[in-house]
C-alpha positions as CSV (number, residue, x, y, z in Angstrom):
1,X,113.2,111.8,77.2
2,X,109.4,111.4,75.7
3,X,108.2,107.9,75.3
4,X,105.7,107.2,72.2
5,X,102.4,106.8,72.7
6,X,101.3,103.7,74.0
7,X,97.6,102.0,73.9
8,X,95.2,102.3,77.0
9,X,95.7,99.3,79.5
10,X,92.5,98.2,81.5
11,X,92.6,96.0,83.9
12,X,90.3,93.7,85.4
13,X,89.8,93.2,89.3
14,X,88.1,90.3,91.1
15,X,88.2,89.3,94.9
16,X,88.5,85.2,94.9
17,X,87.6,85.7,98.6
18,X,88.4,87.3,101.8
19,X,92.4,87.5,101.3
20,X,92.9,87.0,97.9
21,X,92.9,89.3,94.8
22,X,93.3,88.3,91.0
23,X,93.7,91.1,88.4
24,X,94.4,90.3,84.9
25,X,96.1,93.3,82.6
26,X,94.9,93.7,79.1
27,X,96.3,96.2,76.4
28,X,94.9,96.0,72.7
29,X,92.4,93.2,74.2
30,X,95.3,91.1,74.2
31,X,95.8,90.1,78.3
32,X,99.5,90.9,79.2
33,X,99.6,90.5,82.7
34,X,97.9,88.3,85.4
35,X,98.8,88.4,89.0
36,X,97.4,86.9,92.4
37,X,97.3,88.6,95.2
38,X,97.1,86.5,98.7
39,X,97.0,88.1,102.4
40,X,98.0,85.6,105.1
41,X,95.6,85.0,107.8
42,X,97.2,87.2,110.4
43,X,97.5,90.1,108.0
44,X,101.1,90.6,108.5
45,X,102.5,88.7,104.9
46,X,101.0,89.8,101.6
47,X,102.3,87.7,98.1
48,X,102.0,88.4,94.6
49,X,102.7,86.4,92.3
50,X,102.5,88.0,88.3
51,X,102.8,86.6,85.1
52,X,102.7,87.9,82.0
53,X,104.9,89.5,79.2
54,X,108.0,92.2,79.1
55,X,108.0,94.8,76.6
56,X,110.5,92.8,74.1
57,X,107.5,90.2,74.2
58,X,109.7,87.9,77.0
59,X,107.6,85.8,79.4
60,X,108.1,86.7,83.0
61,X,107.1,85.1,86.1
62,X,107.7,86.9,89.3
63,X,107.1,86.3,93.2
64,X,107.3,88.9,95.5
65,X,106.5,88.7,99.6
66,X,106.0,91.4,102.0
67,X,106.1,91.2,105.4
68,X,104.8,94.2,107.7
69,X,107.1,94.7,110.5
């Protein structure tokens, strides 16, 4: 199975501060995709929480946690 061709995606990284990371996702300069980052202050919980769009243009909102064990 081959996929067609799809446009570059760049994506934009920033540290807020010390335990927190926002990237935004762009693809034809159109932004597609933001998601926050946040590591607890033990280091043991990381969440993300992303927004953006699916490929049949739906918005989506997800929350994930992970916890080291």
């Amino acid at each position: 199975m081959t996929q067609p061709p799809a446009p570059p995606i760049t994506a934009a990284v920033t540290w807020v501060n010390a335990r927190t990371l926002h990237v935004v996702l762009k693809q034809n300069g159109k932004i597609t995709d933001t998601m926050q980052v946040v590591i607890s202050k033990d280091g043991k919980t990381v969440t993300s929480t992303d927004d953006g769009v699916n490929a049949k243009g739906e918005k989506v909102h997800n929350v994930e946690i992970t916890e080291k064990q």
